[in-house]
C-alpha positions, -999 to 999 in steps of 0.1 A, spaced: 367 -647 -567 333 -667 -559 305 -648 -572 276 -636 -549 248 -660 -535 218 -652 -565 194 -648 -533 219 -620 -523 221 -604 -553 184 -603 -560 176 -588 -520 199 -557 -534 176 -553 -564 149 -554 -543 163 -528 -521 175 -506 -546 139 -505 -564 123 -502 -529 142 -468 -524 135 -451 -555 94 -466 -557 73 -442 -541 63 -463 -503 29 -474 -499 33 -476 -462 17 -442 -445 39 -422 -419 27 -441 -388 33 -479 -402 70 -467 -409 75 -451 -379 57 -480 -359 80 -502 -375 114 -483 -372 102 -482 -331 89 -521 -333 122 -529 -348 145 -502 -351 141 -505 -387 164 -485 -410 148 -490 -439 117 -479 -425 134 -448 -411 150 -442 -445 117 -440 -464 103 -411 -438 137 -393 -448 131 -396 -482 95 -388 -480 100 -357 -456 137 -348 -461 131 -323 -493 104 -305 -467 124 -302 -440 160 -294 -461 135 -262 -481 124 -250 -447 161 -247 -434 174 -235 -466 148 -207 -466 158 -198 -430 196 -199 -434 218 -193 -460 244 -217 -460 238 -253 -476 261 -270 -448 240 -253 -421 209 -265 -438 217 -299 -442 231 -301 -400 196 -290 -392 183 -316 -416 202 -342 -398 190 -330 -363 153 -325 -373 147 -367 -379 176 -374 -349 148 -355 -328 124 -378 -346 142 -409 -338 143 -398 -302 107 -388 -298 91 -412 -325 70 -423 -291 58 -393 -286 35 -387 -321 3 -396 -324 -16 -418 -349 -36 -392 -363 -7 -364 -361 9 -350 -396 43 -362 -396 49 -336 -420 34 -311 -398 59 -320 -365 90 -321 -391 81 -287 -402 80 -270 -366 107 -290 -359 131 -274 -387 120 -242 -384 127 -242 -346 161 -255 -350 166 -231 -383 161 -201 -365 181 -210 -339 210 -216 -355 207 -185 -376 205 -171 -340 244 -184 -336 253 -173 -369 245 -139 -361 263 -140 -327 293 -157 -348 295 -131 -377 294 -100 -351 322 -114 -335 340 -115 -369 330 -81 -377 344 -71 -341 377 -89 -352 377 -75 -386 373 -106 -404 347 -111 -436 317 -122 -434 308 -152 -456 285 -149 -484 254 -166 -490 255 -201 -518 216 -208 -515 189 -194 -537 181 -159 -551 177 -140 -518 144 -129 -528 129 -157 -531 146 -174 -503 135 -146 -480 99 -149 -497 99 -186 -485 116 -178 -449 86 -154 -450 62 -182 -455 74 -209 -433 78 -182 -405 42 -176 -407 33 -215 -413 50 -220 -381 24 -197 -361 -6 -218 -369 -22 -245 -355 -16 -282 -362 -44 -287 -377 -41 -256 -401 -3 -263 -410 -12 -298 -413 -40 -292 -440 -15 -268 -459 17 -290 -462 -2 -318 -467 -23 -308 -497 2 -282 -513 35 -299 -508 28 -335 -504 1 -332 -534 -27 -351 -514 -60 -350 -526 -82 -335 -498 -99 -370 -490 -65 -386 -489 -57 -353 -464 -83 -360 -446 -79 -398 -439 -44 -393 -426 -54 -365 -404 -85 -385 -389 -110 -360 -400 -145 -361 -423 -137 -348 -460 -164 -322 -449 -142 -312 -419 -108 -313 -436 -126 -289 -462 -135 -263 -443 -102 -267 -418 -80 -263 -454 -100 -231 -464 -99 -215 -431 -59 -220 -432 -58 -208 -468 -76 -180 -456 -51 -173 -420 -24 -179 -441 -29 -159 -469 -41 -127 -442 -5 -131 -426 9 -129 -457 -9 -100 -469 0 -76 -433 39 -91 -444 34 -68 -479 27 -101 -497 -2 -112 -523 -8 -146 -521 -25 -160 -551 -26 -194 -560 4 -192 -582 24 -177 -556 14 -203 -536 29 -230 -562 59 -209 -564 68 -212 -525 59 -243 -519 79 -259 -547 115 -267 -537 126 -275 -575 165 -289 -572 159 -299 -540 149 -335 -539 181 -338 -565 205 -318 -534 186 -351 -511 211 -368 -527 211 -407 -512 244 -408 -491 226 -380 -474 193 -401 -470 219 -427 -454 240 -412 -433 207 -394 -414 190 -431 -414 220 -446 -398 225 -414 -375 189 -415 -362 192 -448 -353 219 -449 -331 207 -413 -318 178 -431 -306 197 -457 -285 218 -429 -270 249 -432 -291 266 -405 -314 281 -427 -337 280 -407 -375 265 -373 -355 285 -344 -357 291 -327 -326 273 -298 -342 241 -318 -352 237 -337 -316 238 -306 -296 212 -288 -320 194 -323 -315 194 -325 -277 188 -290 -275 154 -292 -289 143 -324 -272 154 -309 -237 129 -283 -246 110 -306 -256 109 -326 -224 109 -294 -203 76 -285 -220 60 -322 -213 74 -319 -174 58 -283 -172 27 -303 -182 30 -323 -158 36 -308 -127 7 -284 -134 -11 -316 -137 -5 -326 -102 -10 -290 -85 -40 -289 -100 -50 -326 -85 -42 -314 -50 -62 -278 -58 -36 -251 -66 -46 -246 -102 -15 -229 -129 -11 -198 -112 -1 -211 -78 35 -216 -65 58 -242 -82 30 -246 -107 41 -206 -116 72 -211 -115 71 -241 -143 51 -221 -164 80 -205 -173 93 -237 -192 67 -234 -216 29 -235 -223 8 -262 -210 -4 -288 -235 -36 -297 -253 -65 -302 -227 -67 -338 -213 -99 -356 -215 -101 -375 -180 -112 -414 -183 -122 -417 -144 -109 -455 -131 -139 -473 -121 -152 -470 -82 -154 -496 -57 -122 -516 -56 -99 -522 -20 -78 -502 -18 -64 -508 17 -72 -528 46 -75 -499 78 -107 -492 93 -120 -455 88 -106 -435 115 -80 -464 128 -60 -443 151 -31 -460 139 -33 -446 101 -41 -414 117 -6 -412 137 12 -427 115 5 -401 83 15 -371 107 46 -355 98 62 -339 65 69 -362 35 95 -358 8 90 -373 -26 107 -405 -35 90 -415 -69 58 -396 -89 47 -408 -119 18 -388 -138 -3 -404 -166 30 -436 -176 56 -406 -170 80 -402 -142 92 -372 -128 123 -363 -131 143 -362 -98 154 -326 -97 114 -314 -99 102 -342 -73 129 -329 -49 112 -294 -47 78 -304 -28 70 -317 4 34 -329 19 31 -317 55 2 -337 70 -9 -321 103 -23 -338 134 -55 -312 136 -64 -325 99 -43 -291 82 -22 -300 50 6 -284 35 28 -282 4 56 -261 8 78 -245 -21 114 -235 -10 122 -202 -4 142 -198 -34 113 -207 -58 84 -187 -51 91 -167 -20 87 -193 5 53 -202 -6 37 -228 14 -3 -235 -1 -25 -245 31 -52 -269 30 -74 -299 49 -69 -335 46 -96 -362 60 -91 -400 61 -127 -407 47 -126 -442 47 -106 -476 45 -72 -460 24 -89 -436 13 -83 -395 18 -95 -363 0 -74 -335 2 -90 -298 0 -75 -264 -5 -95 -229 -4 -121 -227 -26 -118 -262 -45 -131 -290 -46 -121 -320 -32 -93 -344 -47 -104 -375 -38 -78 -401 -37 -64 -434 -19 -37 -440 2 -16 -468 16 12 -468 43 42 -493 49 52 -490 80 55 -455 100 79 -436 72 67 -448 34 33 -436 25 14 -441 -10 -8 -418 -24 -30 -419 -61 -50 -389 -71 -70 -386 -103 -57 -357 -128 -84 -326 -123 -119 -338 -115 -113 -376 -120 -133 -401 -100 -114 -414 -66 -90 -443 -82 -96 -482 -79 -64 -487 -82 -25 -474 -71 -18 -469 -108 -5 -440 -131 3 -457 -163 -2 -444 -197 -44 -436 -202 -51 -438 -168 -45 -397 -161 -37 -403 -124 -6 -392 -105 12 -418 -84 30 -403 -53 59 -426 -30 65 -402 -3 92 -411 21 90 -396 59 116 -365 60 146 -370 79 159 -344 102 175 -315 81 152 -327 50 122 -308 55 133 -284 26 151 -290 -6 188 -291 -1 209 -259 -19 224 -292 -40 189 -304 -51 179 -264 -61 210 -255 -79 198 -287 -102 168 -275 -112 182 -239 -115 205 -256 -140 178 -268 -162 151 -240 -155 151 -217 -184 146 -180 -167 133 -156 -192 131 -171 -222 100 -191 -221 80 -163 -204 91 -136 -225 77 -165 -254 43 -169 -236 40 -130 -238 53 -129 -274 22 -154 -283 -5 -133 -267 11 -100 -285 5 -116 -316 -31 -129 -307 -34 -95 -297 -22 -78 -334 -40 -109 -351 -70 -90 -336 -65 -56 -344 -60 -68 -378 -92 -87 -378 -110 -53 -363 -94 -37 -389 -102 -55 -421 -142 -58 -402 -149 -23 -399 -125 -3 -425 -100 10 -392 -79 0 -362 -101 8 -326 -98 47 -310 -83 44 -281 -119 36 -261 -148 30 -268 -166 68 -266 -199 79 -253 -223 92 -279 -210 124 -283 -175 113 -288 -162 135 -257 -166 105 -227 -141 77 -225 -159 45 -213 -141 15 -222 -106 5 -233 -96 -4 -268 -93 -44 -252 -132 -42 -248 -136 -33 -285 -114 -60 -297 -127 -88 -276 -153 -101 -303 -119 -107 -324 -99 -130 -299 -133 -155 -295 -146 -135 -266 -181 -123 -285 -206 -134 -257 -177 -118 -229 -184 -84 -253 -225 -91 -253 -219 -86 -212 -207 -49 -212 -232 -21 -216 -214 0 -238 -229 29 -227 -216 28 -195 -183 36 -179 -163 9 -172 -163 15 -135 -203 14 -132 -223 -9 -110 -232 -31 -141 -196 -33 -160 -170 -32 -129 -182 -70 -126 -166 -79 -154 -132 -70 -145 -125 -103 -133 -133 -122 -167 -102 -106 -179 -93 -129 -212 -60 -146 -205 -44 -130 -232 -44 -102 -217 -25 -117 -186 16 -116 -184 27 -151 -172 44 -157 -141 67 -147 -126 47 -111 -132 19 -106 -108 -5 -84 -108 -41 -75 -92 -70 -95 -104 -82 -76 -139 -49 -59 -143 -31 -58 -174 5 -48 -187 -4 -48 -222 -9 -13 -235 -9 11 -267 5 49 -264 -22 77 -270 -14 109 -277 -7 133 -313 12 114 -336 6 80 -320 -14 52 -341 -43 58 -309 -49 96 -304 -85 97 -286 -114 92 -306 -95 91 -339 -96 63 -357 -68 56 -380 -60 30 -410 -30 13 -421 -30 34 -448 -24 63 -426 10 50 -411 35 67 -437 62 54 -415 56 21 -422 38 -7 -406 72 -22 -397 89 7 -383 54 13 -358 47 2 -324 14 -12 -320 10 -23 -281 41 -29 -254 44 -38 -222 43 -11 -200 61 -6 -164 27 -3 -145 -3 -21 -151 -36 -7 -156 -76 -29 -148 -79 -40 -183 -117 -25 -193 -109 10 -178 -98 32 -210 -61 45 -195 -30 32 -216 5 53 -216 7 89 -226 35 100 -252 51 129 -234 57 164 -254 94 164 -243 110 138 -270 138 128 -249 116 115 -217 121 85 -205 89 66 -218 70 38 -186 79 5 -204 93 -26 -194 106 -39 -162 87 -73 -166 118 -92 -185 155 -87 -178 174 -67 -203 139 -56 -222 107 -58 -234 85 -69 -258 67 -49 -290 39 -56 -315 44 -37 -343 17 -27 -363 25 -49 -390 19 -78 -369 51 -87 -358 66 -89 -321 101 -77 -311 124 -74 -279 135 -40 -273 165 -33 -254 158 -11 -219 190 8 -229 172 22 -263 174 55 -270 140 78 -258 139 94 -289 146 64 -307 119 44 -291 91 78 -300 102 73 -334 87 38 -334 58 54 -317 46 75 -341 32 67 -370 38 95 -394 69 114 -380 90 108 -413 115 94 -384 
């Protein structure tokens, strides 16, 4: 047998010292060069450098190693499929760890479902093979509570206690002064270690160590497994399966349809908001069930002055021409393009009298239809105007009599220079095509398409979930401020007048301090000075759509009454709950809502068996925040005596 070519031989040496030598290359040159090349190697040294992380975040969520290592293999085919997507400043660590924990807890989700069908059937349930359960619930306790922070707080945290970065190092990856870093890493030392404390939990710095140290699990990232993800995630990110479980790619696409549901919420908001509806108004309500809006976009207006069409200002021709309603053949928002089954659910009525329209199908929103003014201001240019907003000043170009281009700047952008909506130019790019007869709504084929991919309650219940636990966060805050949780109002001087609700005295703990410097506490909330106020209701505060209610209103409420963590004027600790802060309802979502400064919440009735006034926003249930901090769905069918129990806070129940 010939031997190997020397050249060959020493490239495998090379390769073999390459993968166990720690990589000098940071997170963003690999992942550049696995997208630059579709580099395996490259991608290989991210799994190696991540893949302990992300295996000790799923093992302390699950309990079975096979489990743990599919949602290993699905967190980096997610990354291979989104690498695009992050930032140069993100923490790659940071993304992998929401990433795992997501995809963690929903499989332990399945798992659940699956064993309760065995249990139905009669058949065992398997037993756990990963860690002592203590521990590993300690460390599922942990990563749960990572998961709520901010980026830049579960950046900070993973970076210095698990990747062992100095804080300068930290802060050079993360784009921020050493100052800046310092102060981020203490204040999510300092969240952290509160969240841990309401969970029963002492953090000091040697439990720290303790959690965060995986020990035996860089060994379990043995390399075949370093391999076999590498070569899955690179043909995952071409749109092949080969070397994915059927198992790993569906957790995998799961998570990036979610993904991508999130990012097209974003950006349909972004282009109701050009033409003046703001995220409360018809389809832009509707998609705010998919899932909060991203980070706030800085606008970089396009410079003014450019042509942008050849008509004269009031040629008679454009102004004929434009009449009629327009369906949507492309959009493209900031280098994105819209998918096809959310273009397919407007349509731009342009009236000859100067009225515009954009009508929502009847199926979406009630047959909402937002009604506005357009004006051709000049040559290809138009500025469309709804109530109360401003103008969105755009330009426009037709082709022919039935294709008609329109560009609008994002928000309050500058009038464009140019029909352009690529990446950094945060303008929306509309081909609108002249509506056929029998097109001048969406089609029951084109609505049963988005209804396929339109999450219903889900996201909204999520949305409602978050402000619960800024909500608790609060209380907590209030708590560990003044030595006790809020009465129920905030009382007149003799303690016998109810002036202002509990969500008043809180507001200095959810970043609404100069909001509380308005009220005059000594007032009711109802007098001349206060009932203005009603209408600076914090968002929080607000269910998401599709829940309406009156301007100031509020679902979110607390029961009041004996036994109940609020009873009037009394002012109770945590120390006081002898039911436990677990087994104790905080705040829920009641049936009816209430203006959000006036001091009324829900009364717990004498008779323990009534029917208590909750729910009715969500199908099937409603949400809780326990006084421990944590939120939970409660069934509509639970028991009334069951749900009083939870109530109160020292029944022995």
């Amino acid at each position: 047998m010939p031997s190997p070519q020397p050249y060959a031989i020493f490239r495998h040496i090379r390769k073999l010292a390459a993968a166990q030598a720690p990589n000098p290359r940071s997170d963003m040159q690999l992942l550049q060069q696995f997208i630059a090349d579709c580099d395996e190697d490259a991608f290989a040294a991210l799994v190696r450098r991540h893949g302990a992380m992300v295996l000790g975040v799923s093992r302390s969520v699950l309990q079975h190693q096979q489990d743990a290592e599919d949602v290993l293999q699905a967190t980096f085919l997610v990354l291979a499929r989104k690498a695009n997507s992050i930032r140069k400043h993100d923490s790659l660590g940071s993304w992998l760890h929401g990433v795992a924990f997501r995809l963690a807890t929903k499989v332990k989700l399945q798992s659940r479902r699956q064993r309760s069908r065995e249990e139905k059937r009669g058949e065992p349930a398997s037993a756990s093979s990963i860690d002592d359960l203590s521990l590993r619930e300690l460390r599922a306790i942990l990563h749960e509570e990572m998961s709520e922070l901010t980026e830049c707080y579960r950046s900070a945290l993973l970076l210095c206690y698990w990747e062992g970065k100095t804080r300068d190092e930290a802060a050079g990856q993360v784009g921020m002064s050493p100052g800046e870093f310092k102060k981020c890493l203490e204040r999510a030392r300092k969240l952290l270690g509160s969240r841990l404390v309401r969970r029963g939990l002492v953090p000091s710095a040697a439990f720290f160590a303790m959690l965060f140290s995986e020990s035996g699990l860089q060994a379990a990232l043995s390399g075949s497994l370093i391999k076999t993800t590498s070569q899955a995630a690179l043909a995952f990110a071409v749109g092949h399966r080969a070397g994915v479980s059927a198992t790993v790619a569906v957790l995998a696409e799961g998570v990036i349809h979610t993904m991508n549901v999130t990012k097209w919420a974003t950006a349909i908001l972004a282009i109701l908001i050009t033409l003046g509806l703001g995220a409360g108004a018809t389809l832009g309500g509707y998609f705010l069930l998919q899932g909060s809006p991203g980070e706030q976009v800085v606008l970089q207006p396009a410079v003014d002055g450019a042509q942008v069409g050849k008509a004269k200002a009031g040629d008679a021709s454009d102004k004929d021409r434009i009449v009629g309603i327009w369906r949507i053949d492309k959009a493209t928002e900031n280098g994105r393009t819209v998918p096809d089954e959310i273009k397919a659910m407007l349509r731009f009525h342009f009236a000859k009298d100067g009225a515009f329209s954009l009508a929502i199908p009847e199926e979406l929103e009630k047959g909402a239809t937002k009604k506005g003014t357009y004006q051709l201001v000049g040559p290809g240019k138009i500025d469309l105007k709804f109530e109360n907003k401003k103008n969105a000043e755009g330009i426009f170009k037709l082709e022919g009599k039935d294709r008609l281009t329109i560009c609008m700047p994002r928000e309050d952008g500058k009038r464009p220079a140019e029909f352009s909506a690529d990446k950094d130019t945060f303008q929306v790019l509309f081909t609108l095509v002249r509506a056929k007869p029998g097109e001048e709504k969406p089609s029951a084929k084109e609505i049963a398409a988005l209804k396929k991919n339109a999450p219903r309650d889900g996201p909204a219940r999520q949305i409602s979930v978050n402000n619960f636990k800024q909500i608790a966060l609060a209380m907590h805050n209030y708590h560990d401020a003044v030595g006790n949780l809020p009465a129920h109002a905030i009382y007149s001087k003799d303690g016998k007048t109810a002036l202002l609700s509990w969500r008043v005295a809180i507001l200095p703990y959810i970043e609404q301090q100069d909001l509380y410097n308005q009220f005059k506490l000594d007032e009711p909330w109802d007098s001349k000075h206060n009932i203005k106020l009603v209408a600076k209701m914090p968002k929080i505060y607000q269910m998401p759509p599709p829940t309406k209610a009156k301007e100031g209103e509020t679902y979110y409420q607390v029961f009041t009454g004996e036994g109940a963590v609020f009873n009037g004027s009394k002012k109770m600790k945590f120390t006081d709950i002898k039911d436990g802060t677990s087994n104790t309802i905080m705040i829920v979502e009641a049936k009816d809502p209430v203006v959000w400064t006036k001091p009324a919440d829900l009364s717990l009735p004498k008779q323990a068996d009534e029917k208590l006034p909750v729910g009715g926003r969500f199908k099937d249930g409603f949400n809780a925040a326990f006084c421990d901090g944590s939120v939970r769905f409660l069934p509509d069918t639970i028991e009334a005596a069951k749900l009083r129990a939870y109530i109160t806070a020292a029944g022995g129940d």
